[in-house]
C-alpha positions in Angstrom: 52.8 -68.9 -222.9 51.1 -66.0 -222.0 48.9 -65.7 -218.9 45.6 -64.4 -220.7 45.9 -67.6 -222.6 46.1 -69.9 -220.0 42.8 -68.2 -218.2 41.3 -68.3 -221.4 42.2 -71.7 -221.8 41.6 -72.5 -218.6 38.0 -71.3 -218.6 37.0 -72.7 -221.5 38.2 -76.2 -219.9 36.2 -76.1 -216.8 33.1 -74.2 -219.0 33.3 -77.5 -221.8 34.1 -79.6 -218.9 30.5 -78.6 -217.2 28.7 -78.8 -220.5 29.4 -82.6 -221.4 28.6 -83.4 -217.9 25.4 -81.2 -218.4 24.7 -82.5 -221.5 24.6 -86.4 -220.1 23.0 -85.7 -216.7 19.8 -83.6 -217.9 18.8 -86.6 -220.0 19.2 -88.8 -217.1 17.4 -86.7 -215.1 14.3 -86.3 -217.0 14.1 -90.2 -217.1 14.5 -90.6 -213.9 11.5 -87.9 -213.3 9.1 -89.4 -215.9 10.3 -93.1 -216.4 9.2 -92.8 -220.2 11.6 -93.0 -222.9 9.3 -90.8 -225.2 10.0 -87.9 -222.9 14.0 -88.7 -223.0 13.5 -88.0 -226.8 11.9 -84.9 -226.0 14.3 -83.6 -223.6 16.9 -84.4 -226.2 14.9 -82.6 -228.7 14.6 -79.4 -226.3 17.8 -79.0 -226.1 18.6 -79.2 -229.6 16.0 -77.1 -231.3 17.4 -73.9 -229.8 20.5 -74.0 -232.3 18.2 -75.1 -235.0 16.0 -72.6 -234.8 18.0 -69.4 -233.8 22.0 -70.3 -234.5 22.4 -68.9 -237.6 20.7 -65.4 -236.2 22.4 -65.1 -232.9 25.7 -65.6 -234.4 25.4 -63.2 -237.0 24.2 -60.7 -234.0 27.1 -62.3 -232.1 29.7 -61.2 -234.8 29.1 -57.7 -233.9 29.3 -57.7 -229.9 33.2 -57.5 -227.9 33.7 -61.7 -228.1 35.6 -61.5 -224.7 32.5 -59.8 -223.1 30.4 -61.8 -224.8 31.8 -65.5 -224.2 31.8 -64.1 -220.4 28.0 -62.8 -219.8 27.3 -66.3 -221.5 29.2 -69.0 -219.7 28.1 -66.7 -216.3 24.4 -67.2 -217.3 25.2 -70.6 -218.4 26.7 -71.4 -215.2 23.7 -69.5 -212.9 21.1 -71.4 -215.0 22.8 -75.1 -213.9 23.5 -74.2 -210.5 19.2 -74.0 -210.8 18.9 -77.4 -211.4 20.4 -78.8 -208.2 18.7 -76.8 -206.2 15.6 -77.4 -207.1 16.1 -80.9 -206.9 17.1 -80.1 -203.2 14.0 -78.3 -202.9 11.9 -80.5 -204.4 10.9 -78.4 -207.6 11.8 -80.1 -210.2 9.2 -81.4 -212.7 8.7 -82.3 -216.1 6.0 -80.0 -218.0 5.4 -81.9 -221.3 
């Protein structure tokens, strides 16, 4: 096979790989922050209603962007905005605001 396929594939491994594991631990982490169960629901509704609400729209606007640049200005800010979440639980910031 090609090389540009196997760091394609490669990077989409490691970038699904860190989204399952995102998408478990936030849950857990917002429990463990508020102890409430009605607040897990939340959270799980947060992260959901994004892709309700703007999915169709963004990837009719995403249709007409370079998908290689694209796929890679998204997993980077994907992967900047979940390297937050440790650290602020290292530094103590972390809260829930609803």
């Amino acid at each position: 096979m090609r090389a540009d396929f196997w760091k394609f594939w490669t990077g989409e491994t490691i970038s699904n790989f860190g989204s399952s594991i995102t998408q478990f631990a936030l849950p857990l982490l917002v429990f463990k922050l508020t102890g409430s169960a009605v607040s897990l629901g939340l959270g799980f509704a947060m992260f959901g209603l994004p892709h309700l609400l703007f999915g169709l729209l963004i990837g009719a606007w995403a249709e007409r962007l370079d998908r290689r640049r694209l796929m890679i200005v998204v997993d980077l800010l994907s992967a900047a905005v979940l390297v937050s979440v440790p650290l602020a639980a290292v530094a103590g910031l972390l809260s829930v605001w609803w």
